[in-house]
Structure formats: structure tokens, C-alpha cells
N, C-alpha and C positions, 0 to 999 in steps of 0.2 A: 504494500500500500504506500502510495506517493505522500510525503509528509509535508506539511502546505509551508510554504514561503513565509521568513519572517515580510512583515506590511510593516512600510516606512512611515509614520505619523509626523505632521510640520509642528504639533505641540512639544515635539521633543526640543525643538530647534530657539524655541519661542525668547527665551533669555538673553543666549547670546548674540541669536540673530537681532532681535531690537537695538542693542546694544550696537552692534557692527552698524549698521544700518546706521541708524541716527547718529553716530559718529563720522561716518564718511560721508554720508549726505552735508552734515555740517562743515567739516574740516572743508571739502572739496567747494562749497558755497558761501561760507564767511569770509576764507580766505579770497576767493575767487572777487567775488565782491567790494572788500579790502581793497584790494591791489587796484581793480579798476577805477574805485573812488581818487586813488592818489593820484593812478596815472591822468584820470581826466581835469587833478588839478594843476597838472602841467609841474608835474615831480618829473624826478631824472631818473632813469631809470634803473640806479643805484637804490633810490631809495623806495622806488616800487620792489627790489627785490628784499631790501630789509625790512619793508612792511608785510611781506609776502611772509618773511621767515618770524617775522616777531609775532604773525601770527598763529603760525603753526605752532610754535612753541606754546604761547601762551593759553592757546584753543586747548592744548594736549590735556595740559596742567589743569585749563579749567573743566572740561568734558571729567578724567579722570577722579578726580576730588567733589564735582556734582554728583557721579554715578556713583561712589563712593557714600556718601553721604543720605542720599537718597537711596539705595539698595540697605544701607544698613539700618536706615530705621525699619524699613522692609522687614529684613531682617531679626530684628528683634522685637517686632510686632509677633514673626510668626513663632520665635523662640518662647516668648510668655505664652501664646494661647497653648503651645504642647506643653510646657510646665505648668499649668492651668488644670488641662484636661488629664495631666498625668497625676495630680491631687485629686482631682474627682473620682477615678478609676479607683485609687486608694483608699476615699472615703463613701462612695458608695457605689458600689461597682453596679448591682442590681438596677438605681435607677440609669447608669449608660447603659445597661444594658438594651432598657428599653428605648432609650433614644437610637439608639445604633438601630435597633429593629424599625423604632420608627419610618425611619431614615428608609430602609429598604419596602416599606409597605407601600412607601408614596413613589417609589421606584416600581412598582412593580407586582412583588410580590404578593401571597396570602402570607396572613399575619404567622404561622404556624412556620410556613419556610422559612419565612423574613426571621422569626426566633433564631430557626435552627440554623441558616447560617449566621447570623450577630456572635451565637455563642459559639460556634467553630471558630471565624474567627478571633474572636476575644482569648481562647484558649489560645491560639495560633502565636498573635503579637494585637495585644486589644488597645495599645497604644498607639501602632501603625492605623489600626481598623479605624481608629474615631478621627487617626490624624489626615486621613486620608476622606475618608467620610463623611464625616461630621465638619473638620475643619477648611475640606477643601487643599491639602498640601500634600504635595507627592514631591519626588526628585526631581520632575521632569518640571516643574513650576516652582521650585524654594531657591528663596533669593540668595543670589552669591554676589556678596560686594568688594572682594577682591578680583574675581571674574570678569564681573561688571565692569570696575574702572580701568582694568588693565587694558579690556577689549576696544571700550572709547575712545581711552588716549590712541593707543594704536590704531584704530580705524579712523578717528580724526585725523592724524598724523599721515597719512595713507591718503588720505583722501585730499588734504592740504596741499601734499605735494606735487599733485596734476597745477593746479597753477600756477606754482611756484617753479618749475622745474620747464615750465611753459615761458616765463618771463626770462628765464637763463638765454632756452633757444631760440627765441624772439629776435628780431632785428630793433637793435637800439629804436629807433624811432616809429614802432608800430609792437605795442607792446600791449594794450588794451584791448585791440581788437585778435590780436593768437587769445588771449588768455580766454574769452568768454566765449570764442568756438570751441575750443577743445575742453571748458567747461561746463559748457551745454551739451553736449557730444558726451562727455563720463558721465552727468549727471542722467542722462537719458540712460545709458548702459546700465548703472548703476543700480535707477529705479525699476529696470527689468532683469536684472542679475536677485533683487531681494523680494520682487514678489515670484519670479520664477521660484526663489529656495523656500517661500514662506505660501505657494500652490495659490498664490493671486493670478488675477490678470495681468501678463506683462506690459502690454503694451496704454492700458489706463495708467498702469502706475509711470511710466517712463513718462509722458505725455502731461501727467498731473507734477512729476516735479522739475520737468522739463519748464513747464511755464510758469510755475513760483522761481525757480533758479533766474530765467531772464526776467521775472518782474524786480527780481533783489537789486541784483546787476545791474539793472535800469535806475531807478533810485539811488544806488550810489556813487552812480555817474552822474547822474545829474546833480546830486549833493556836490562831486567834486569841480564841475563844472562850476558850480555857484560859489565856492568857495574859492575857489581859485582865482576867481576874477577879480575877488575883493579885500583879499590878505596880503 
């Protein structure tokens, strides 16, 4: 008898792919917009590169230390409710019990199954059973805030570097307009590279941040246009 194929699920993905994502979409967008603001203040194109770079850096530092900070309260929200419901278990197991069944009656079950599995598995690990159950936390969804920030800075940083590395190979005096082809061009790639990995529509998501990319860009060109004229 043929034994069935493990099946790829996109919730496995969910954590770090946000993470990646919103990281490189940012880096490869704030930076990109950055640069363009200077350049159309009629900066030199020295210093369109070290705003390019002072961005990346500081984008890194700041993406990392947000996801950071934001994952770990995450974090220790879900760390109290399992020391929460691990008190409970200990002081009155009988009534989880019946929440745990509950839990499965409105799932589905008759009341009688719904028991009988609750109390398998409460014998099994009744800790997992309510954590998972009851709380809503599995491995595939518990927040990792070292994971987190690592992934952002790095995919910020990744993502930064397409305009940045764009203003290098540029021709001294045509430096704003390479940079917002080639990051409208990643940005599109980009927006179909993460809903392909995340089982969206690709070409809505490239298409959708395709046109917030050039509306940024737009704006802070024309920010630098305006300031440029009168500092």
C-alpha cells in the first residue's frame, strides 16, 4: 500500500516569512526613496551614496530592535497564559477537563467522544492539549524574537542594497532615475517571490506594491525637488 505524501502547509512559513517580507519590502523602499529625495535635491552623488548607506544601516538596526521588541512582548504574553493554564491543570484539572471537551463538542464532536478524546489526551501531555487548544499556540505560530529580529535586519539589509549598489553602477549624473527602475523592477519581483511562498496571488501582490513603491518615490522626489530649490 502506497503511503501518502507528507502536504506542504504556508502556516508553517507564517513567522519568518512576515518577517522577511516586511523587511525587504522596507529596506529595498525607504532606502530607494531616500536616495531619490537627495538626488532630486541636486546632492552629489557622493552623498546620494552615503545616504543610501546610512540608510541601510540604520533601517537594519531599526527593523531588528522593533521586531525585537514587538515579538517579545508577543512572547511573553504567550509565556504567562501557559504558566497560567499550567496552574489550572494543577488546581483543578476536572474543570479543564471539561473545557478541553468543550472545546471539541463545538468542533464537532458528540459530547461522549469529545470526553474520550480530552482525557487521552490530557493523559498524553494535557499541557500541550489546552496549549494548543484552548490557547490557540502551536510551534508552527509561537513567537520567536530572536528569529524575528535577526530575519529583518537581514532582509532589510538585502533589500537596501538593490538601490544602493544601483547608485555605485549609475552614471555620475543620472542616478535617480537607475535607482527607481531597478526598484520598481525588485519591488514587483519581490511582491511575487512572497505571495508565491505565502500561496497568494502573485501577480495582485506585485502590482499592489508595485504602485505604493512608485507613489513613495514620487513624494520624495518631489519633497526633494522642493527643498532643494530653497536651502
Amino acid at each position: 500500500m502506497a503511503t501518502a505524501s507528507p502536504q506542504r502547509h504556508f502556516v508553517t512559513r507564517l513567522g519568518w516569512l512576515r518577517a522577511a517580507i516586511l523587511g525587504a519590502n522596507d529596506g529595498l523602499l525607504s532606502t530607494a526613496s531616500l536616495m531619490i529625495g537627495v538626488a532630486s535635491a541636486a546632492a552629489s552623488r557622493n552623498g546620494i551614496v552615503v545616504a543610501g548607506l546610512a540608510g541601510l544601516v540604520a533601517g537594519a538596526m531599526s527593523m531588528a530592535a522593533g521586531e525585537y521588541v514587538s515579538v517579545s512582548s508577543q512572547s511573553d504574553s504567550e509565556a504567562a497564559d501557559i504558566a497560567r493554564e499550567s496552574r489550572e491543570l494543577l488546581n483543578d484539572r476536572e474543570s479543564e477537563l471539561r473545557e478541553l471537551t468543550d472545546i471539541y463538542v463545538k468542533r464537532g464532536l458528540d459530547e461522549p467522544l469529545a470526553r474520550k478524546v480530552a482525557e487521552q489526551l490530557m493523559t498524553y501531555d494535557a499541557l500541550a492539549a489546552h496549549t494548543r487548544d484552548e490557547l490557540g499556540i502551536s510551534d508552527a505560530t509561537a513567537a520567536r524574537p530572536v528569529e524575528a529580529a535577526l530575519t529583518s535586519a537581514a532582509s532589510f539589509a538585502v533589500g537596501a542594497a538593490v538601490p544602493f549598489l544601483t547608485a555605485l553602477a549609475a552614471p555620475r549624473d543620472q542616478v535617480a532615475v537607475p535607482i527607481a527602475i531597478v526598484s520598481l523592477i525588485s519591488l514587483a519581483v519581490l511582491g511575487a517571490i512572497g505571495a508565491k511562498a505565502g500561496g497568494a496571488r502573485m501577480a495582485k501582490a506585485a502590482i499592489r506594491v508595485t504602485f505604493w513603491g512608485a507613489f513613495a518615490m514620487a513624494a520624495t522626489a518631489g519633497i526633494g525637488l522642493l527643498v532643494g530649490t530653497r536651502v
